[in-house]
Predicted model as a PDB file, atoms N, CA, C, CB and O in Angstrom, pLDDT in the B-factor column:
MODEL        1                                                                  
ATOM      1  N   UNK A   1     -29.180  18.379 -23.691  1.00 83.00           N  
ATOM      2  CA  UNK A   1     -28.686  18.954 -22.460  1.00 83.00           C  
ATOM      3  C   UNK A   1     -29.175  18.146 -21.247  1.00 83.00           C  
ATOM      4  CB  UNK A   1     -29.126  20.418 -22.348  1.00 83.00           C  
ATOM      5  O   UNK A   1     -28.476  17.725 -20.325  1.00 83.00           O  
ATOM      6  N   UNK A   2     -30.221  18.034 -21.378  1.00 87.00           N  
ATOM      7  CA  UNK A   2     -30.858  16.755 -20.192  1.00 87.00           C  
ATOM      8  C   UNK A   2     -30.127  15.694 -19.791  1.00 87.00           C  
ATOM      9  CB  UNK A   2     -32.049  15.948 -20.674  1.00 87.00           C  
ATOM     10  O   UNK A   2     -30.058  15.398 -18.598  1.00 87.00           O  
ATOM     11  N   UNK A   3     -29.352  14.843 -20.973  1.00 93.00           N  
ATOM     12  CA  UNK A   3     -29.062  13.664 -20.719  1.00 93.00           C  
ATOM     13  C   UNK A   3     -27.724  13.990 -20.296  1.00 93.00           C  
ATOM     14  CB  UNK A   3     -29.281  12.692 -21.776  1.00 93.00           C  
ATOM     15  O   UNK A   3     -27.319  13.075 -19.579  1.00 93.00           O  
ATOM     16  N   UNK A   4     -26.675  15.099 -20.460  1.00 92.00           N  
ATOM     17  CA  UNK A   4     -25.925  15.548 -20.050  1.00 92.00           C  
ATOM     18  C   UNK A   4     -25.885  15.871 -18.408  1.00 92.00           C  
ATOM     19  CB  UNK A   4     -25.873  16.338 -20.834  1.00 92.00           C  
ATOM     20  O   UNK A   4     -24.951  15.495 -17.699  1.00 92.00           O  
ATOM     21  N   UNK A   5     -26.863  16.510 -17.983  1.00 91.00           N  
ATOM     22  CA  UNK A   5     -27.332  16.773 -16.618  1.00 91.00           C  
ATOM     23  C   UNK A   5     -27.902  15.028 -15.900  1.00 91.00           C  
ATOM     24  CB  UNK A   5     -28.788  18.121 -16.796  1.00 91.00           C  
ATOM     25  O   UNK A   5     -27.727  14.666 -14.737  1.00 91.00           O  
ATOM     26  N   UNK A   6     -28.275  14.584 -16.510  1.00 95.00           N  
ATOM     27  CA  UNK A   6     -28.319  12.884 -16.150  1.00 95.00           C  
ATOM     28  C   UNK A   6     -27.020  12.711 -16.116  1.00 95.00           C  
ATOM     29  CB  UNK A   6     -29.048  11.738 -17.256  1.00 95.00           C  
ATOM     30  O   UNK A   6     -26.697  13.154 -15.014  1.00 95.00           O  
ATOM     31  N   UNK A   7     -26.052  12.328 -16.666  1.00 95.00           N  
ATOM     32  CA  UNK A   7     -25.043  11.732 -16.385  1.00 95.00           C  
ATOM     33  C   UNK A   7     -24.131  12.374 -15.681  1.00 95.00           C  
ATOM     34  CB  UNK A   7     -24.615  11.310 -17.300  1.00 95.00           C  
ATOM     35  O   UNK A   7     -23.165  11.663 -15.403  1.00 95.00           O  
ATOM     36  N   UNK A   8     -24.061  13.928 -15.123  1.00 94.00           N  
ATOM     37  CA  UNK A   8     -23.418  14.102 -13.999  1.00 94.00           C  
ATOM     38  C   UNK A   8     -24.161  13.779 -13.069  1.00 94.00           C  
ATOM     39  CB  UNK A   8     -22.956  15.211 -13.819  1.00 94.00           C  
ATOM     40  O   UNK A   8     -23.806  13.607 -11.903  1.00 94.00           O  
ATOM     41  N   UNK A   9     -25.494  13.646 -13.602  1.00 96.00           N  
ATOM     42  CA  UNK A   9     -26.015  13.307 -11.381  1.00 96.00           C  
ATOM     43  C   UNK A   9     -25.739  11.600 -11.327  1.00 96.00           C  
ATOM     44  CB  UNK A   9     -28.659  13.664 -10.722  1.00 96.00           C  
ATOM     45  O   UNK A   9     -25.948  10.877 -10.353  1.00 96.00           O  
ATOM     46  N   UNK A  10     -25.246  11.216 -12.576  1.00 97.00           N  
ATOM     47  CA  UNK A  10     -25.001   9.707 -12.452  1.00 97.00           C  
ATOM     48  C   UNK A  10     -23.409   9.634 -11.808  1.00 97.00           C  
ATOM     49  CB  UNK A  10     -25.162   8.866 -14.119  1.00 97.00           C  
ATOM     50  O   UNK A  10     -23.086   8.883 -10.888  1.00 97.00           O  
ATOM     51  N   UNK A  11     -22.416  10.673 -12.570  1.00 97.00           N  
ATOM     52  CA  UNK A  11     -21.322  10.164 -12.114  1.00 97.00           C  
ATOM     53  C   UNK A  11     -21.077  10.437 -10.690  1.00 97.00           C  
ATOM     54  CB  UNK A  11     -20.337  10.569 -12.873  1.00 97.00           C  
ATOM     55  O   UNK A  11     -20.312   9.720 -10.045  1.00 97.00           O  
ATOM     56  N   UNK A  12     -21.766  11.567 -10.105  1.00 97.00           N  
ATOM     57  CA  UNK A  12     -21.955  12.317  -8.601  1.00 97.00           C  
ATOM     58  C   UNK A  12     -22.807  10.605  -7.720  1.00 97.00           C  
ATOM     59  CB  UNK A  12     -23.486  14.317  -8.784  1.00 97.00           C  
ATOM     60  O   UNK A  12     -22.625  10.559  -6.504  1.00 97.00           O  
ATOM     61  N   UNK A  13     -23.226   9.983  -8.040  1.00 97.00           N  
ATOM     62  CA  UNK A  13     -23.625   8.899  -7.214  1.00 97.00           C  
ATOM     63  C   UNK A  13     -22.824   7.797  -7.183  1.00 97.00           C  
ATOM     64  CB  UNK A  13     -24.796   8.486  -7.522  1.00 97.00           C  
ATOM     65  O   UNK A  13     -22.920   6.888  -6.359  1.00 97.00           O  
ATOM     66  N   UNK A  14     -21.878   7.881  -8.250  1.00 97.00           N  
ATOM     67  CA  UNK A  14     -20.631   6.661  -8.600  1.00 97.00           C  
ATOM     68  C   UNK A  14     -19.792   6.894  -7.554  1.00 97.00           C  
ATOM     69  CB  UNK A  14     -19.682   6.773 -10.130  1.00 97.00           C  
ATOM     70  O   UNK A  14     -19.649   6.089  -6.634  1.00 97.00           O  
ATOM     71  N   UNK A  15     -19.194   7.996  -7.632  1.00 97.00           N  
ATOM     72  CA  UNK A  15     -18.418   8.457  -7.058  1.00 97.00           C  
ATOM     73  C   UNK A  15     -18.349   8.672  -5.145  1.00 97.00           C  
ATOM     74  CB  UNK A  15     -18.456   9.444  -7.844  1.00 97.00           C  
ATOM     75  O   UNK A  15     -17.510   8.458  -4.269  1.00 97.00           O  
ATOM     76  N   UNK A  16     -19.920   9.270  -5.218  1.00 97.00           N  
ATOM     77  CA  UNK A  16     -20.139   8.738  -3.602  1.00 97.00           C  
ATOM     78  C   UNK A  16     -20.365   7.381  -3.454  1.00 97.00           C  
ATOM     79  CB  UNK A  16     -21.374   9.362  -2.869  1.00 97.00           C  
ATOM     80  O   UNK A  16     -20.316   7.056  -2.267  1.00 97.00           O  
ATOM     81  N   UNK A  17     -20.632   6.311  -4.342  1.00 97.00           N  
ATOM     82  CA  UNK A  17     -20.249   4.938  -3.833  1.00 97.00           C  
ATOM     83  C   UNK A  17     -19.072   4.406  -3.375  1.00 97.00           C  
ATOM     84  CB  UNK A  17     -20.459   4.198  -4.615  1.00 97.00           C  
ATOM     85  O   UNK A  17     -18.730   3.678  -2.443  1.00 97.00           O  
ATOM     86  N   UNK A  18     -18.317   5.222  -4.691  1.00 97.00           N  
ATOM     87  CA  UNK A  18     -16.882   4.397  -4.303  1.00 97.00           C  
ATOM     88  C   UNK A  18     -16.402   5.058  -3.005  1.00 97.00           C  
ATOM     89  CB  UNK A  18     -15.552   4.549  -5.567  1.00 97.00           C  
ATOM     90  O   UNK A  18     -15.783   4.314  -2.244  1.00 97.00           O  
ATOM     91  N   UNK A  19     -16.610   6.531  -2.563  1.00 97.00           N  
ATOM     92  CA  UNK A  19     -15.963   6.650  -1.546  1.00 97.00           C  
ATOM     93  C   UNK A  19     -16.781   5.613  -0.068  1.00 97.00           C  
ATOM     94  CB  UNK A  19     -15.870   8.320  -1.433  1.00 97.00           C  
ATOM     95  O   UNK A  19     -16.501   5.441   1.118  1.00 97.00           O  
ATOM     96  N   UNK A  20     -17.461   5.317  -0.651  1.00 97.00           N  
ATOM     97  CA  UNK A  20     -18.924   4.969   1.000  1.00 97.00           C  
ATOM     98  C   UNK A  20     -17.693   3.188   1.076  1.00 97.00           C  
ATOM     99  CB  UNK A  20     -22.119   4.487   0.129  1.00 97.00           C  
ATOM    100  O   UNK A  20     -16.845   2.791   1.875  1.00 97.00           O  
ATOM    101  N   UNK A  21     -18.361   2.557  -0.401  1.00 97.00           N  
ATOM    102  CA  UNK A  21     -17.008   1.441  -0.577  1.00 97.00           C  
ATOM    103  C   UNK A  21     -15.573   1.333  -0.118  1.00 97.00           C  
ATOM    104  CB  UNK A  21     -16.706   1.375  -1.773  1.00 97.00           C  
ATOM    105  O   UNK A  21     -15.070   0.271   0.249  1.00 97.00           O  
ATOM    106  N   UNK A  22     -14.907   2.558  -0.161  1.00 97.00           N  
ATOM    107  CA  UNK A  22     -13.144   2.898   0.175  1.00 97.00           C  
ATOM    108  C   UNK A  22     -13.497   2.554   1.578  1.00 97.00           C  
ATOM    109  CB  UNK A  22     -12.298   4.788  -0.111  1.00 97.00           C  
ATOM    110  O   UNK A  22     -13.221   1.502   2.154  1.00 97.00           O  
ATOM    111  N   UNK A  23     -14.386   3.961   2.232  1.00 97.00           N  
ATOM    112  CA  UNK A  23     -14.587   3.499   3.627  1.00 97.00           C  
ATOM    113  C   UNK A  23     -14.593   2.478   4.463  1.00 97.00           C  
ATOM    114  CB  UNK A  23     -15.304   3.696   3.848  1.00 97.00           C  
ATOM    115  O   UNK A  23     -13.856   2.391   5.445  1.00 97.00           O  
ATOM    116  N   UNK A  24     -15.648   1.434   4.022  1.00 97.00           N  
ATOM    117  CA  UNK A  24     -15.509   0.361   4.441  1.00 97.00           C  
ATOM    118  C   UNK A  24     -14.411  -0.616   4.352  1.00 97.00           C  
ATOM    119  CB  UNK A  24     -16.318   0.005   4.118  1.00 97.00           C  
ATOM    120  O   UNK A  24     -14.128  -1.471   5.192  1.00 97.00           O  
ATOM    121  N   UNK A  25     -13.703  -0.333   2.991  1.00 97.00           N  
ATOM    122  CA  UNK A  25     -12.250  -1.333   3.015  1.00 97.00           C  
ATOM    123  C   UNK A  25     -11.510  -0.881   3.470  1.00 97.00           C  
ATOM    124  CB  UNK A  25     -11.554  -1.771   1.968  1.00 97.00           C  
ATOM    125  O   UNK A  25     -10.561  -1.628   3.708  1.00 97.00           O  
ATOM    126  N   UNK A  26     -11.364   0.509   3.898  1.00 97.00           N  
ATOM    127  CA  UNK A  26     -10.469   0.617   4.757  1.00 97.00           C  
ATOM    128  C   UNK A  26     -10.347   0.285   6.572  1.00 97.00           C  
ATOM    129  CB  UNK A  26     -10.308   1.744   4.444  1.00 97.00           C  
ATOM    130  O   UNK A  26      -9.419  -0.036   7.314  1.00 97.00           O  
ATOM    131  N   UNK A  27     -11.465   0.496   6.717  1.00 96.00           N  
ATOM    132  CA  UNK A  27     -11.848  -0.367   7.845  1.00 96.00           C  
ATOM    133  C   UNK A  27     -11.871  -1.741   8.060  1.00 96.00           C  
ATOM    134  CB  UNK A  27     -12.847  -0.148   8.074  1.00 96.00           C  
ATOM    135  O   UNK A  27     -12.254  -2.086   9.178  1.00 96.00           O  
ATOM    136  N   UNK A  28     -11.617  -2.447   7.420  1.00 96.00           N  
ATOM    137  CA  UNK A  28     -11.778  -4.253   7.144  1.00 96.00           C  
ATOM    138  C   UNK A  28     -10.620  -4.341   6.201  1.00 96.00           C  
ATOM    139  CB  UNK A  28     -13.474  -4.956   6.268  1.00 96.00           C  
ATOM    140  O   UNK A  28     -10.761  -5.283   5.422  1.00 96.00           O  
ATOM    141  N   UNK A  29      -9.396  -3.582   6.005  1.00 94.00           N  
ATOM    142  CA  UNK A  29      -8.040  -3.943   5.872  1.00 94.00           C  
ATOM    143  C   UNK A  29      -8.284  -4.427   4.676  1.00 94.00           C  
ATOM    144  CB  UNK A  29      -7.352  -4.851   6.878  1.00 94.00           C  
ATOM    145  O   UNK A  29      -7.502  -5.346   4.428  1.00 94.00           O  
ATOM    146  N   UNK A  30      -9.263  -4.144   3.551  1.00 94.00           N  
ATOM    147  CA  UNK A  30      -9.407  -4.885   2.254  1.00 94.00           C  
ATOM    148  C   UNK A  30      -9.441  -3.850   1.210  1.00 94.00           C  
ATOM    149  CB  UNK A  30     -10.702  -5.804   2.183  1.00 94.00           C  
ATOM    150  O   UNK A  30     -10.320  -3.163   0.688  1.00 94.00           O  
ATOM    151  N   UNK A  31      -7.708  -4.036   1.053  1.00 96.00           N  
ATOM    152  CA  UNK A  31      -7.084  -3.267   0.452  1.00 96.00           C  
ATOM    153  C   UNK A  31      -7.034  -3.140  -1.401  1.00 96.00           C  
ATOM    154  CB  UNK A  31      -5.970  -3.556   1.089  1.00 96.00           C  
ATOM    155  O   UNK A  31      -6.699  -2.257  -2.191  1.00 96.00           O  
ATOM    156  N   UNK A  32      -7.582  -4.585  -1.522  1.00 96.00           N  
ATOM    157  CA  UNK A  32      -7.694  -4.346  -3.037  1.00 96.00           C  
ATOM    158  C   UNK A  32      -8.795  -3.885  -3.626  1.00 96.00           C  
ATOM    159  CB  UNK A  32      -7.487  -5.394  -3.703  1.00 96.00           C  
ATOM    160  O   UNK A  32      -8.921  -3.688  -4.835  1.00 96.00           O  
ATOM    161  N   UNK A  33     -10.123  -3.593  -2.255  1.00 95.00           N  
ATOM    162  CA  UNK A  33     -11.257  -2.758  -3.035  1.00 95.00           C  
ATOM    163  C   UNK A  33     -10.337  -1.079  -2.853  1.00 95.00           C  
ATOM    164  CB  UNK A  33     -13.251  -2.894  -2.019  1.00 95.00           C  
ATOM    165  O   UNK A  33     -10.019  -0.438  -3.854  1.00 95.00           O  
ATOM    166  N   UNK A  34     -10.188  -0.844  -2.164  1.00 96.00           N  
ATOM    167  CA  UNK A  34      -9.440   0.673  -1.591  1.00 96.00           C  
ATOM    168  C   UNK A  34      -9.039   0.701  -3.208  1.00 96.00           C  
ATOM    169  CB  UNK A  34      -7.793   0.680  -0.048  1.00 96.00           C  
ATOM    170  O   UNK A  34      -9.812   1.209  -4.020  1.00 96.00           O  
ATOM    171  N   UNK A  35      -7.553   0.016  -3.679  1.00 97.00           N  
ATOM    172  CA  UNK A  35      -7.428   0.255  -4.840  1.00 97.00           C  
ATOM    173  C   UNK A  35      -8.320   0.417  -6.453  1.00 97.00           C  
ATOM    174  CB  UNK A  35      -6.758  -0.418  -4.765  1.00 97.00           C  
ATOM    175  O   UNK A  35      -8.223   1.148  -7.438  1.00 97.00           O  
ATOM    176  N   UNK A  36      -8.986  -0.450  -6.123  1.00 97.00           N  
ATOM    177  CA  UNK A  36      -9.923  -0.535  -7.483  1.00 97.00           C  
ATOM    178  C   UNK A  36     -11.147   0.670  -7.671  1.00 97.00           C  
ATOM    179  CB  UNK A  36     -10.758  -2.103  -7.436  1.00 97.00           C  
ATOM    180  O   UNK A  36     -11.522   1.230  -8.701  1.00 97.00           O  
ATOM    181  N   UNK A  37     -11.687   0.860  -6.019  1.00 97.00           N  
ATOM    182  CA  UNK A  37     -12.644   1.543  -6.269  1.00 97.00           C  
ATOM    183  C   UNK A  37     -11.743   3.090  -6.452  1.00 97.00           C  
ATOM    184  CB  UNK A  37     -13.826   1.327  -5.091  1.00 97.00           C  
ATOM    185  O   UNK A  37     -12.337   3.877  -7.189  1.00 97.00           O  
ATOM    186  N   UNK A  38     -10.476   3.585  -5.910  1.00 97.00           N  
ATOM    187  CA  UNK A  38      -9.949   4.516  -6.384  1.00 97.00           C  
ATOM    188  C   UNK A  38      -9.357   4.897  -7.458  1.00 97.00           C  
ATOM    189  CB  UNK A  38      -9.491   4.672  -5.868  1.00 97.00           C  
ATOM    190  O   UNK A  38      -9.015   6.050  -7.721  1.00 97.00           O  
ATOM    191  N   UNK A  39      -9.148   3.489  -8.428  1.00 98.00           N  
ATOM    192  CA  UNK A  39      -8.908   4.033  -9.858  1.00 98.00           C  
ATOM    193  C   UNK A  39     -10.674   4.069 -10.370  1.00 98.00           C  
ATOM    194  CB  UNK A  39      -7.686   2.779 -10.959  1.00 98.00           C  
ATOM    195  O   UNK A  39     -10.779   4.949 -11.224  1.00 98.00           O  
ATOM    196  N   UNK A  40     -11.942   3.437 -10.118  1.00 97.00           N  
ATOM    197  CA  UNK A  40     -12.787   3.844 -10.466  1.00 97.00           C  
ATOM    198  C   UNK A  40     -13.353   5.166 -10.630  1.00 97.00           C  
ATOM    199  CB  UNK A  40     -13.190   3.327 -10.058  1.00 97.00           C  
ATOM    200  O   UNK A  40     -14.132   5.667 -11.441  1.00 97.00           O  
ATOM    201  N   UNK A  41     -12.582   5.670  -9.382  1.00 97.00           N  
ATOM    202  CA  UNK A  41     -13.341   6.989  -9.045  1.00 97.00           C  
ATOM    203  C   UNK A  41     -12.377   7.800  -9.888  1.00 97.00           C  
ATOM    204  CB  UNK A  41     -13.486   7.484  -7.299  1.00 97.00           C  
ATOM    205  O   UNK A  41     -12.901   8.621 -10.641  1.00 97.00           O  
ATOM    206  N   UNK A  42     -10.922   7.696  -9.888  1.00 97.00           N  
ATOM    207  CA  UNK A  42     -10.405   8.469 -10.376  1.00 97.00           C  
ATOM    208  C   UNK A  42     -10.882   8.547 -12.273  1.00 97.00           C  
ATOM    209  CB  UNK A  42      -9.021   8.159  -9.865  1.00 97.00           C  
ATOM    210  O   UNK A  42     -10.834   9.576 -12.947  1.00 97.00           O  
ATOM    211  N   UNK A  43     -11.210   7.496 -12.657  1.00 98.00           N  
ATOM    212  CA  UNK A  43     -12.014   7.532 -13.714  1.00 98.00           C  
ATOM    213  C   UNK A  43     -12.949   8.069 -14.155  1.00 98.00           C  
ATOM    214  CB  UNK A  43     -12.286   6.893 -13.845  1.00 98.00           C  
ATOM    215  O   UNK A  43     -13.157   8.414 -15.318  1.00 98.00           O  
ATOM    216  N   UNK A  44     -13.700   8.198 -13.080  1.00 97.00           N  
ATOM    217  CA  UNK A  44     -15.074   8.435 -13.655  1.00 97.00           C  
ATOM    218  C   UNK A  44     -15.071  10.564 -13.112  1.00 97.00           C  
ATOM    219  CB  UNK A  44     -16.645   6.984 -12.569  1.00 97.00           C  
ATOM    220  O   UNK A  44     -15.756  11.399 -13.703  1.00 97.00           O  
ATOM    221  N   UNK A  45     -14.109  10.886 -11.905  1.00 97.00           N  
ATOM    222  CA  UNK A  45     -13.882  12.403 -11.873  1.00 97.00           C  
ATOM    223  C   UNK A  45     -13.321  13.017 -13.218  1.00 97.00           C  
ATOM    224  CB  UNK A  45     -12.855  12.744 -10.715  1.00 97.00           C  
ATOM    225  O   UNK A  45     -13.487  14.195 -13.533  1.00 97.00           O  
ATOM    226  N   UNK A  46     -12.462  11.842 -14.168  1.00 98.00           N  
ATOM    227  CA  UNK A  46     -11.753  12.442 -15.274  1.00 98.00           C  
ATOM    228  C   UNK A  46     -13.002  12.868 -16.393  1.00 98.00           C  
ATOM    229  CB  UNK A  46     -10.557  11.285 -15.910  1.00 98.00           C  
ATOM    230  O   UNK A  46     -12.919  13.931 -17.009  1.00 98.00           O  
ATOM    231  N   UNK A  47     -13.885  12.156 -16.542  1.00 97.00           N  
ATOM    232  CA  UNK A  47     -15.495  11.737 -17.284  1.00 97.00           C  
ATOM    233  C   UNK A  47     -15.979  12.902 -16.665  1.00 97.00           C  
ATOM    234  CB  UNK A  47     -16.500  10.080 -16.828  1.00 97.00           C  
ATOM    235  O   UNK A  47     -16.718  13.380 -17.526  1.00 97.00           O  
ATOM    236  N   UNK A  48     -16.001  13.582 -15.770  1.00 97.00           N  
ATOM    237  CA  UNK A  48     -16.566  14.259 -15.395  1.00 97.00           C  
ATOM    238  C   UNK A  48     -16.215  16.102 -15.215  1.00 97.00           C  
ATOM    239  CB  UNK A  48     -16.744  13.511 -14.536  1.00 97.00           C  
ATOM    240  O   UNK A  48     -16.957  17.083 -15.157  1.00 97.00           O  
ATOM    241  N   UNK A  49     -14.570  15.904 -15.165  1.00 96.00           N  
ATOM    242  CA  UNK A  49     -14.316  16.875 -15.604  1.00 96.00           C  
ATOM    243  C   UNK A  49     -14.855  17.506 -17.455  1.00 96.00           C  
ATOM    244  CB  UNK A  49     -12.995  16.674 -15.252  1.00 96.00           C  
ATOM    245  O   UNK A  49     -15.341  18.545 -17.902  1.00 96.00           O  
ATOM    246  N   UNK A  50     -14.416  16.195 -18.026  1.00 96.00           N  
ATOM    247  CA  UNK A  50     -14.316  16.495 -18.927  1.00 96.00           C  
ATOM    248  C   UNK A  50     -15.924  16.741 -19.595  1.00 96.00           C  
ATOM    249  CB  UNK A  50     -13.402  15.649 -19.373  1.00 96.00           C  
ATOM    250  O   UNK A  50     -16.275  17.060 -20.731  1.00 96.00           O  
ATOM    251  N   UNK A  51     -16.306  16.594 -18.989  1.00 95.00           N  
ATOM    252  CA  UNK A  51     -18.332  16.899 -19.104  1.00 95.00           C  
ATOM    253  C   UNK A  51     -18.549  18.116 -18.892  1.00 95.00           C  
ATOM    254  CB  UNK A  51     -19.485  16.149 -17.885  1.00 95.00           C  
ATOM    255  O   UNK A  51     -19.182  18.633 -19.813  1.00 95.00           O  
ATOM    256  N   UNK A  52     -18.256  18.887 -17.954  1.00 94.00           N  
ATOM    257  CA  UNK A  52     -17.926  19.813 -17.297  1.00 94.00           C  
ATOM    258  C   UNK A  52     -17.800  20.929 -18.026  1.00 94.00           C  
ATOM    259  CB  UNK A  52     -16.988  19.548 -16.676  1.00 94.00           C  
ATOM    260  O   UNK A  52     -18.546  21.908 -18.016  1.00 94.00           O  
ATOM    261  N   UNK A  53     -16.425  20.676 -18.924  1.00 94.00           N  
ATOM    262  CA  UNK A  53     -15.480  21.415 -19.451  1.00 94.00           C  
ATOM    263  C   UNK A  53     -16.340  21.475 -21.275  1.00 94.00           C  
ATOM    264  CB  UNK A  53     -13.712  20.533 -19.166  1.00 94.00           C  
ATOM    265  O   UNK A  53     -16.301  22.338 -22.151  1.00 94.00           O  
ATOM    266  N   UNK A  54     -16.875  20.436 -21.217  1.00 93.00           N  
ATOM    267  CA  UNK A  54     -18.204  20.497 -22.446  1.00 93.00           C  
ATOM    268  C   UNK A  54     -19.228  20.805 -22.751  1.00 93.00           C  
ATOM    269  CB  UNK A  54     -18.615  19.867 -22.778  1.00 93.00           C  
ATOM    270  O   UNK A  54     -19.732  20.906 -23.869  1.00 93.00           O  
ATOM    271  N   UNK A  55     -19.744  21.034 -21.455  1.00 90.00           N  
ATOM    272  CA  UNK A  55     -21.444  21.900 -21.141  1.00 90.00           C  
ATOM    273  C   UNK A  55     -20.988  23.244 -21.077  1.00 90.00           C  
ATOM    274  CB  UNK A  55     -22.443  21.519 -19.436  1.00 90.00           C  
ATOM    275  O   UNK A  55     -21.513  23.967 -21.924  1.00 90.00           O  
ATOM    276  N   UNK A  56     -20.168  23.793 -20.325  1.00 91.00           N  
ATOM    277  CA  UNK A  56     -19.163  25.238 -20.499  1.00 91.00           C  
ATOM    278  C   UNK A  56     -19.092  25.652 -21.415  1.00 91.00           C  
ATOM    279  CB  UNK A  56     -17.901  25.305 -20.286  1.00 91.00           C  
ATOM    280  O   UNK A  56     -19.396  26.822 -21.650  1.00 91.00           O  
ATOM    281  N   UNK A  57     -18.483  24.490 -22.613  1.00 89.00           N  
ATOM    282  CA  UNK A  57     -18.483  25.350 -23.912  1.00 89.00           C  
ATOM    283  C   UNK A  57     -19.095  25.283 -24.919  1.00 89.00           C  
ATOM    284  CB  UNK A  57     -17.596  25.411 -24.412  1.00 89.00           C  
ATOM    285  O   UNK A  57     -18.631  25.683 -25.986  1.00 89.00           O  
ATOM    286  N   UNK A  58     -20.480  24.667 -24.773  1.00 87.00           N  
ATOM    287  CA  UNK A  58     -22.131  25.035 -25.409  1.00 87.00           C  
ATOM    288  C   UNK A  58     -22.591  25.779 -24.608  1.00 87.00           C  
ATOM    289  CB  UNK A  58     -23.268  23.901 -25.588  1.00 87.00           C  
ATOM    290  O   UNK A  58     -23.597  26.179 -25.193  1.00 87.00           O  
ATOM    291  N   UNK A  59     -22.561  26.371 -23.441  1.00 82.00           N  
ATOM    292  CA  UNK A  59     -23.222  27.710 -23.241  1.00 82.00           C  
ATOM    293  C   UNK A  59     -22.833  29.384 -23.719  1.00 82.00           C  
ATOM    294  CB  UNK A  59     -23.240  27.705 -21.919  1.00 82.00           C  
ATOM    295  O   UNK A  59     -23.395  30.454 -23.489  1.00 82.00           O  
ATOM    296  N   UNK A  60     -21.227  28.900 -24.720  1.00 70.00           N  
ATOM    297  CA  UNK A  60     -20.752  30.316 -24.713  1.00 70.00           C  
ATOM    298  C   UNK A  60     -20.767  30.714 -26.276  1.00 70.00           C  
ATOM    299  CB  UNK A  60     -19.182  30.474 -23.986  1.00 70.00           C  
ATOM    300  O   UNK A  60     -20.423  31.842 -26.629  1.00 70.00           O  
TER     301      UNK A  60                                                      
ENDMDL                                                                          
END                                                                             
């Protein structure tokens, strides 16, 4: 269960990277991080749902 709780506080810091990252490319018109880091993120929210949806159903 630990390492489970590790890797959402891992994907919760990915995820505020990529948005801190988007930010900045969107400000500096550098549009192919915007893209990449948003399929990253959208990746790693899917990893995370699905973590989510797996710790849920070892507690019941």
């Amino acid at each position: 269960m630990g390492k489970k709780v590790a890797l959402n506080v891992f994907y919760n810091i990915i995820i505020f990277l990529c948005i801190v990252i988007i930010w900045n490319a969107v400000e500096k018109s550098r549009w192919e991080f915007v893209l990449g880091c948003a399929f990253i993120a959208g990746m790693i929210i899917t990893l995370k749902i699905r973590l989510i949806k797996e710790i849920k159903g070892m507690q019941k």
